[in-house]
C-alpha positions in Angstrom: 0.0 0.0 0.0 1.0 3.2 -0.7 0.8 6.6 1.3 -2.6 8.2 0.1 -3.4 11.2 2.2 -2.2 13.6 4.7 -3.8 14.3 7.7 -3.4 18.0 9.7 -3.8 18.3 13.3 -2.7 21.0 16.0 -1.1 19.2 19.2 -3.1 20.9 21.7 -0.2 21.8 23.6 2.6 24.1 23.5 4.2 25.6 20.6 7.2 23.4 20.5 6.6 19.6 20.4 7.0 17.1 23.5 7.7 13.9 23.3 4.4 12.1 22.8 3.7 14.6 19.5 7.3 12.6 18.2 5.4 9.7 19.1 2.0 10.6 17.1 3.3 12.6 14.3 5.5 12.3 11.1 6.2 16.4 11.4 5.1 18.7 13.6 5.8 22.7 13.1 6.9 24.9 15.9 5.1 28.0 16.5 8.3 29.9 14.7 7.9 27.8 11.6 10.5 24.9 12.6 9.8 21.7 11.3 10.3 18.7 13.6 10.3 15.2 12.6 8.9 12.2 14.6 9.9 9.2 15.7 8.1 7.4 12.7 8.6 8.0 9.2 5.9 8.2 6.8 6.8 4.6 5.3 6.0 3.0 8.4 2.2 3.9 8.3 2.1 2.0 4.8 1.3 -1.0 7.0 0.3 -0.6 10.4 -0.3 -4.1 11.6 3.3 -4.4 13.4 2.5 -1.8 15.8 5.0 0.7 14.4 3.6 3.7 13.1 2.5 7.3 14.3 -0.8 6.9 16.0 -2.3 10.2 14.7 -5.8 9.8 13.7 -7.6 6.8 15.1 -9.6 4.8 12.0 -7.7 6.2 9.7 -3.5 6.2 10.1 -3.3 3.4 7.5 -1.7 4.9 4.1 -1.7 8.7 5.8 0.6 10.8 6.9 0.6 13.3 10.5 1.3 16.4 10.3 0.7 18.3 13.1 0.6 22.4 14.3 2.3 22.3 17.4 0.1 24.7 19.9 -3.6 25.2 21.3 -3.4 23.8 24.7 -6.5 25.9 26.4 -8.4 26.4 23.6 -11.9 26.6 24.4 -13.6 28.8 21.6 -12.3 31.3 18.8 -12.8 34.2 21.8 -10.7 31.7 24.3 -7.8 30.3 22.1 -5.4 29.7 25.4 -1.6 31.0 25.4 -0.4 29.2 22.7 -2.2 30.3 19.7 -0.8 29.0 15.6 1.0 31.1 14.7 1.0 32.9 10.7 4.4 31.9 10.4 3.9 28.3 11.8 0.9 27.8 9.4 2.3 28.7 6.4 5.5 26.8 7.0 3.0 23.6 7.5 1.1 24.7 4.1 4.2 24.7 2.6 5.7 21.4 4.1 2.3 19.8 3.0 3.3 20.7 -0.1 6.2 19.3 -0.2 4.9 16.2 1.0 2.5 15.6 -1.6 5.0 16.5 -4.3 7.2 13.8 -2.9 4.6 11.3 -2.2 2.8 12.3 -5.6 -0.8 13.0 -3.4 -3.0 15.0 -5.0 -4.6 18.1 -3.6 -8.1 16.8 -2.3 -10.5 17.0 0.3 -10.4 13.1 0.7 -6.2 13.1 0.6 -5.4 16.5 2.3 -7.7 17.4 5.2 -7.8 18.2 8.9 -8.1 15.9 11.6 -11.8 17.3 12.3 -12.6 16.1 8.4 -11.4 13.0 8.4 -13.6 12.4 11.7 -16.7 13.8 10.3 -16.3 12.0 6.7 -15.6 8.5 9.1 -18.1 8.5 11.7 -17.8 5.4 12.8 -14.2 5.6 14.3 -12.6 6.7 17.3 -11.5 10.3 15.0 -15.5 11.6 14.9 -15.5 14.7 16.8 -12.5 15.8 16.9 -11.7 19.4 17.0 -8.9 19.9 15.0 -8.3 22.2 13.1 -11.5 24.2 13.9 -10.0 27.3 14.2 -7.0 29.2 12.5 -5.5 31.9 15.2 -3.7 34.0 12.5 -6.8 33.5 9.9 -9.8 34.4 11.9 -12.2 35.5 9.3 -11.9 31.6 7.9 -15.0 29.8 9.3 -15.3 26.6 10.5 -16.9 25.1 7.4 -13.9 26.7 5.2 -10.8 25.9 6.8 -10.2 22.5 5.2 -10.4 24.2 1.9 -8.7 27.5 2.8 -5.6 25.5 3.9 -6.2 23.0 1.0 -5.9 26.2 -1.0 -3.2 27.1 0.8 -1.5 23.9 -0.4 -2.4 23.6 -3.9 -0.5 27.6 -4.0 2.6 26.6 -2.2 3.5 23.2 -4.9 2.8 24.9 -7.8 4.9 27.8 -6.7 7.7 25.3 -5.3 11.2 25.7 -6.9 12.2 22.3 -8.8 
């Protein structure tokens, strides 16, 4: 099987990662735009049956790839966002990275192969991912609803690989 999808999350803690983010995620972005790799390379959620893979998105880590914001612990509401808000510069480092990513993995630009943690729940109801929260809000990108921010960042994307160099 190959890698078919990425999957976006925000950590829900601080801005830099800890160590169980390296355990749950391929890359994870720091609030100043530093990207982190995990403990698990992508290739090892190809098969997930040995036990060895990032464990980012419950029904669904099979084929996909985590990529995670690192950030939002307190966040209660768009009006209650906690200390550790995304950051502009950490979400358009991840846009970009994504990018990268699906150049390299050759994943198009979907809403079924690049969406948010919160999508992925709603589109598979029946696994332990519906009802997530993340991404449901965008710190630096507050006029983005709810219902839009799977296609703004997909947007977002799509801009980044065609405007990447080589």
């Amino acid at each position: 099987m190959n890698l078919k999808r990425i999957i976006i999350h925000w950590t829900a803690g601080k801005n830099v990662p800890n160590a169980t983010d390296k355990e749950h995620y391929h890359f994870m972005i720091g609030g100043n735009g530093q990207i982190y790799e995990g403990k698990f390379k992508p290739e090892d959620n190809e098969n997930c049956i040995d036990g060895r893979y990032a464990m980012h998105t419950g029904g669904g880590n099979t084929g996909s790839i985590g990529v995670a914001l690192c950030g939002m612990l307190g966040f209660i509401d768009k009006r209650r966002v906690g200390n550790h808000p995304l950051t502009k510069m950490q979400c358009e480092a991840a846009f970009k990275h994504v990018a990268g990513l699906c150049k390299k993995y050759n994943i198009p630009v979907t809403p079924e192969t690049v969406l948010t943690h919160k999508e992925f729940g709603y589109s598979h109801p029946k696994t332990i991912s519906y009802g997530k929260i993340d991404i449901c809000f965008l710190s630096p990108y507050q006029e983005i609803t709810v219902d839009k921010i799977g296609d703004f960042i997909r947007n977002k994307v799509e801009w980044y690989l065609q405007n990447l160099s080589g």
